[in-house]
N, C-alpha and C positions, 0 to 999 in steps of 0.2 A: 438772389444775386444775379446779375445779368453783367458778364464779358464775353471778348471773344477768344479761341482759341485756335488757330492756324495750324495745322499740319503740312509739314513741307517734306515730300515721298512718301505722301500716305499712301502709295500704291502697294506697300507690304501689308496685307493683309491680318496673319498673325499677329504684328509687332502693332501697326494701329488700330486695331479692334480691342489687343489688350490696353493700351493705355486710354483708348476712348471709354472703355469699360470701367476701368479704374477711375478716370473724371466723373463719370457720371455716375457712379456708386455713393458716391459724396451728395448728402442728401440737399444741401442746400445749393445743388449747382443743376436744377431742376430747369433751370430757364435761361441759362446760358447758347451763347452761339458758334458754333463747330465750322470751320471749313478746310476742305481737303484741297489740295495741290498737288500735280504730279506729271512727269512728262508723258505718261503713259497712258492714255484714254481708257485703253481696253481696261488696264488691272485695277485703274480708279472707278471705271463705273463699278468692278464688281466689288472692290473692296464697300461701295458708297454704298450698293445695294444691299448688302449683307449688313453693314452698321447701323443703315438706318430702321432696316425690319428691326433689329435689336432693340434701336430706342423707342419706335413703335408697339413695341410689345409691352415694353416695361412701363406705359404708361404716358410715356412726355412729349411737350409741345414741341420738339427742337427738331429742324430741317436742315440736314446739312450742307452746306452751300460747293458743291467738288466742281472745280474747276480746273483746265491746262494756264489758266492766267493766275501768274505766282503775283502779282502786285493785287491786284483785285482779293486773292485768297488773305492776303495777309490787311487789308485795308481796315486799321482800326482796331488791330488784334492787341492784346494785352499780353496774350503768351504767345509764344512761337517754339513746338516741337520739330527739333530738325531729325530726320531719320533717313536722309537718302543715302545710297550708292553710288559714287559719282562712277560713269562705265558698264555700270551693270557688270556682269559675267564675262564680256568680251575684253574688258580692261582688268580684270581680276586673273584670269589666266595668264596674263602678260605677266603680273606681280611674281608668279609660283616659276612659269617657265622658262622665262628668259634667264630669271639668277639660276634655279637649276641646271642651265647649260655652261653656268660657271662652277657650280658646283654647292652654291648656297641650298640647301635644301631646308626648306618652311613649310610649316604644317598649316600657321592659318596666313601669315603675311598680312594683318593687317592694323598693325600699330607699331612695329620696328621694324629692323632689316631692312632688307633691298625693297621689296613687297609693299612696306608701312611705308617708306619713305616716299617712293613714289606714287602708293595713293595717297597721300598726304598733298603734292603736290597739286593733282586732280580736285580735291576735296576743298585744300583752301580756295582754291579759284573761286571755286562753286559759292564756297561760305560767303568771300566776301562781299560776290554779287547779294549775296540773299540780308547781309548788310545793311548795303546800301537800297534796297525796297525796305528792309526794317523801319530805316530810322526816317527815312520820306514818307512811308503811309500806315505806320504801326502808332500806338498812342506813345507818346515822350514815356510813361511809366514801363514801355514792355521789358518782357524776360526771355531770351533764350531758353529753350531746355534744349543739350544739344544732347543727342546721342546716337549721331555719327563719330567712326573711326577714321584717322586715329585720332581717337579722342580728345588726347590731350594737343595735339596738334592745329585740330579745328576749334578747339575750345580755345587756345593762347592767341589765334590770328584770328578769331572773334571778337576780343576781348582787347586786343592792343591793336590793331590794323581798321577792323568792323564800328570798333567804336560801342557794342552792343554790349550790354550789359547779357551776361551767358555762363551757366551754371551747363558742367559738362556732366553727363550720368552715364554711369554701367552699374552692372547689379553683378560684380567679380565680389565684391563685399558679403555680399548677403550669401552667396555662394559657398564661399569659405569658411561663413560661420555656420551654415548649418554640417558642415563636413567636416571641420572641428570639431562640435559637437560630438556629431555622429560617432568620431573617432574615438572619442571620451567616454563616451557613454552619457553623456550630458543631455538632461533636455535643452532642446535650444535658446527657449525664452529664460532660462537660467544662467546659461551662458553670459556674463557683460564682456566686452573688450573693447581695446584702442586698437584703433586699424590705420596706417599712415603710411604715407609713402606718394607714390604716382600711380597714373592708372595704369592697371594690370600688374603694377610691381610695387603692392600696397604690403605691409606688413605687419601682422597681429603683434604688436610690441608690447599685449598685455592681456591674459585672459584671467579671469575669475569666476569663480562657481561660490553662490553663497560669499563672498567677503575674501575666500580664499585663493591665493594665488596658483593660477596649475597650466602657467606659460611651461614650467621645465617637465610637465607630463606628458606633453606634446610627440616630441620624437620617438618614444618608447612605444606611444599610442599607436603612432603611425605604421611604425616597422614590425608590428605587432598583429596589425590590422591585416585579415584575410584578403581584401578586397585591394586598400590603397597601397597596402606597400609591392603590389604588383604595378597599377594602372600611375601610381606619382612617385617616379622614384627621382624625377629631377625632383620634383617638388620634397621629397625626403631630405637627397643629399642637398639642397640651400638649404633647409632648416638645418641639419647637421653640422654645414660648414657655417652657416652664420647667424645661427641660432635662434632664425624667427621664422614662422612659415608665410608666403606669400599667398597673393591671393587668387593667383591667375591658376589656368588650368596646367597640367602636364606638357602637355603640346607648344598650348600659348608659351610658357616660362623657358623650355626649353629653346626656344629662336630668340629670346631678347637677349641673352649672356652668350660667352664664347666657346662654354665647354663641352656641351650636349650633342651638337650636329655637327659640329665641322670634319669628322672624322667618319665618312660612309660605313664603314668596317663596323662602329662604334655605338651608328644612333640605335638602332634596336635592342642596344642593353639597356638604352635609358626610358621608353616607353611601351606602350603597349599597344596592340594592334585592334582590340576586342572592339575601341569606339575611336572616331577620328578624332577626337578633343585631346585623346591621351597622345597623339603624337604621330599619325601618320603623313606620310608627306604628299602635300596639299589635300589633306583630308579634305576640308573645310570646303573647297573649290571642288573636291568630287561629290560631295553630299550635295553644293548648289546645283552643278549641275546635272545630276542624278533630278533633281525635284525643278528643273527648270520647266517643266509642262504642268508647275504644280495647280496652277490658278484652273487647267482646265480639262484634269484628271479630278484634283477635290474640291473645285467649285458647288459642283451640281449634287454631290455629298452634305454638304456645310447646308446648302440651300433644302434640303432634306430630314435636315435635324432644326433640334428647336432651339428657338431664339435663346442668345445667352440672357440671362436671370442677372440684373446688377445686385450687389451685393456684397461677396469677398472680394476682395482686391488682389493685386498679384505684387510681388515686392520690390515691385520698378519703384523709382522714386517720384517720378513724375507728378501723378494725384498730388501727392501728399504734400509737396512742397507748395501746389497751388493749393492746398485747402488749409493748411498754415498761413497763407501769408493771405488769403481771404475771409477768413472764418477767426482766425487768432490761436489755434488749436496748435499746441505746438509740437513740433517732428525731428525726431532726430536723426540724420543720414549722413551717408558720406558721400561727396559730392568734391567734384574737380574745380577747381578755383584759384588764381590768381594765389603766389605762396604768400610773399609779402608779409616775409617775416612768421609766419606760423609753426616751418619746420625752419629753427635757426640752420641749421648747417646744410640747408639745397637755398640755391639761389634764389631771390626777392623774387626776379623772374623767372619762374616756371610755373606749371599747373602741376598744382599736389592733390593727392585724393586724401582729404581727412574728414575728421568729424565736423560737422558743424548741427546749427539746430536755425529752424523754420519759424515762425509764428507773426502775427501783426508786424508786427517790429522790423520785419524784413529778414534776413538772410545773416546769422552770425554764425564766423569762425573763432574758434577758441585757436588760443594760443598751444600746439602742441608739446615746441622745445627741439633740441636735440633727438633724431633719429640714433639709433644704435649708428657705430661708425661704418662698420662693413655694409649695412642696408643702405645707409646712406652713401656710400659708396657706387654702390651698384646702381642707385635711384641716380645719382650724379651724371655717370655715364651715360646714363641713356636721357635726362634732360640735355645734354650736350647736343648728342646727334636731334633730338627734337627742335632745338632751339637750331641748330644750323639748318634743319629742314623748314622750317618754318620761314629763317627769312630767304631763303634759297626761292620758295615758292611765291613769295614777294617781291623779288628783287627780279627774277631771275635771272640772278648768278651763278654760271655753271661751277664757277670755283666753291662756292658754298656746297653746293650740292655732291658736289664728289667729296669735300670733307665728311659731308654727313655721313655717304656710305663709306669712308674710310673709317670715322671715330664708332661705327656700328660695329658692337663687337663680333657679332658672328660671322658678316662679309669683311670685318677684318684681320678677321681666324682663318677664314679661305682662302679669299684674293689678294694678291699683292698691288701696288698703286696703279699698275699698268692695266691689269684688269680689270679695275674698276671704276677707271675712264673709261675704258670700250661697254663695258659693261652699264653703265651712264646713257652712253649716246646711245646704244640699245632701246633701253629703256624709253627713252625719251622720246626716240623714232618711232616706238611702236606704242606711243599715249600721243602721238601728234591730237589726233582731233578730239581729245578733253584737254590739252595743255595750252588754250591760248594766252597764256602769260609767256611761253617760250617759242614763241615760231619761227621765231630771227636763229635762236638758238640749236633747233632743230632743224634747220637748213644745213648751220654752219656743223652741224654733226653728223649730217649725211653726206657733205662731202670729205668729213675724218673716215667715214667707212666705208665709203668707196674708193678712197685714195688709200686708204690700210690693206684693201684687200687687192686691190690691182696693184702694189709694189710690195706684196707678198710681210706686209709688218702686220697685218690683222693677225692676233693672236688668237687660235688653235680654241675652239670650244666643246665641249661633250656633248653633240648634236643627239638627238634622241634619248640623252640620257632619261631616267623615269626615277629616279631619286631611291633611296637606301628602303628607303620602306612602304615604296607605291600599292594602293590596290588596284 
């Protein structure tokens, strides 16, 4: 078989070695054509070097074409992997610190809240350009694979805006069931279940072992468990309170709802401190920046050890969907996608994360029904704020965009509406140079906070603050 494949920020090394790994593990994609893109010369050549010894070793004829010209990389591509960062770490710190001087305090900030929303803003910009190079130099049949955050946000304004046909993926799914499992005592390939919902607030609405149902074994398993009913105790209490476990981590699930962190005194009853995932505040942004020398501390490491060996795959989705819908082999995953009637009671419009299945045929979603009401409840609320973030980042309309952080339930567990218009124009002033969809916008907001603060209405912020459970 012979296609192409495009990566777009293949400069992560890690994340595109694994899923270049995974493609070419798939025996009949022996002769396929690989190209990388990325704004970063340096991390591209080294990522290029290291992939290509890899497929060098393993036997194959394939050259990977790495280039900084994103039309050229994508010219003719059948698939398109998106995986960048729009900002890097300098825009990612603005996400955690500016609301933490309001008081919102976020572990990862990067698919709700104050943090999610306005990388989302950054992100769509980004997406739609990569768009419009899609659909002018990619073949009329191509696919997104998107898996950039926030997810379901770049995947909805890819999909309704972009015009691009785009399958959004994270591996929170796969995650959860093997730590169900684990909880159970279950082997994992025994395990079946439905998982539904949106991303990161997906919901096990059905497990079975053998035939049998052992959804209502769940919570005892949990609070039982040595290990989780320390490191998930939001994640306990939403299964408790609404009787289905989610799929996101501790940390993650705790910043999407309003009841976990609005309250400093509070968050350290609800997480654990032992790994940044379970809930420290901006873990996530100090682990990046902790490893931000990583390319050239364990470069010269990686280039030291021996080539990866294709073979096993890892339990991204990515491969598998293209060797389904290449090969006829069919796959089954859960994948983010246009709802349009799937989960009757969340909107036509929104991106859901359910099951669907892979093969020749193309890309089907089964009808799932009715979510439980409270899950669906909860999935509701935060398609709202995505859906006003979305077109906030299209339009930009500053009045969209303060709804979004207003209907966010945890900046709207903290701030009151005052706040989070200054808190707004904040934000915005300090993303000016990834936000050119707002420049008019961020003019007209620097002179809100130069005029707030020389006739003394700028309201009062926790400067230095370092949030409830900083390391």
């Amino acid at each position: 078989m012979s296609f192409k494949v495009a990566f777009i920020g293949a400069g992560s090394l890690g994340f595109t070695r694994r899923l270049l790994c995974d493609m070419l593990a798939v025996k009949e994609f022996d002769n396929i054509e690989i190209a990388f893109t990325d704004i970063n010369q340096k991390n591209l050549d080294m990522v290029t070097e290291i992939c290509q010894r890899d497929i060098t070793s393993n036997g194959l004829d394939i050259k990977i074409h790495s280039t900084l010209d994103r039309r050229e990389a994508l010219r003719d591509a059948k698939y398109v992997v998106n995986c960048v960062r729009i900002g890097g770490l300098e825009a990612f710190e603005t996400d955690i610190e500016i609301p933490l001087r309001y008081g919102i305090d976020q572990c990862v900030a990067d698919t709700l809240c104050a943090g999610g929303i306005m990388y989302g803003q950054r992100g769509i910009a980004a997406i739609l350009d990569f768009c419009r190079d899609i659909k002018e130099v990619c073949r009329p049949d191509v696919l997104m694979l998107n898996y950039a955050n926030p997810n379901a946000m770049m995947t909805w304004a890819a999909i309704k805006y972009g015009k691009v046909p785009t399958l959004g993926l994270c591996h929170g799914v796969q995650g959860g069931h093997w730590q169900i499992a684990d909880a159970l005592g279950i082997p994992q390939n025994e395990l079946d279940f439905i998982c539904a919902g949106i991303n990161h607030q997906t919901w096990y609405i059905q497990l079975r072992h053998k035939g049998v149902d052992v959804t209502g074994r769940l919570l005892e398993a949990f609070e039982k468990h040595e290990k989780y009913s320390k490191t998930e105790k939001v994640r306990i209490d939403m299964l408790k309170r609404f009787g289905y476990y989610s799929t996101e981590s501790n940390g993650h699930l705790s910043e999407y709802v309003a009841w976990y962190r609005k309250r400093p005194d509070e968050i350290k009853e609800w997480i654990d401190m032992g790994v940044w995932i379970d809930g420290e505040t901006g873990g996530y942004l100090r682990v990046c920046k902790e490893n931000r020398n990583w390319f050239e501390t364990e470069f010269p490491k990686i280039k030291e050890e021996a080539p990866a060996v294709y073979g096993d795959r890892s339990n991204e989705h990515g491969s598998y969907i293209v060797e389904g819908l290449e090969t006829g082999r069919c796959y089954r995953g859960h994948f983010n996608v246009m709802n349009d009637g799937c989960i009757t009671n969340l909107s036509d419009e929104s991106i859901v994360e359910v099951p669907c299945y892979v093969d020749g045929n193309g890309v089907s979603v089964p009808r799932v029904g009715e979510l439980p009401l409270g899950a669906a409840a909860v999935c509701s609320q935060s398609i709202w704020v995505q859906r006003l973030a979305v077109e906030a980042a299209v339009s930009a309309d500053i009045r969209l965009l303060r709804q979004a952080f207003m209907m966010d339930p945890l900046t709207g567990a903290v701030c009151n509406t005052h706040e989070i218009v200054q808190l707004v124009d904040e934000m915005l002033i300090a993303g000016e140079q990834w936000l050119p969809q707002w420049k008019d916008e961020i003019a007209r907001a620097k002179d809100r906070i130069n005029s707030a603060r020389a006739d003394g209405t700028y309201i009062p912020v926790k400067e230095g603050y370092r949030g409830a459970a900083r390391k």
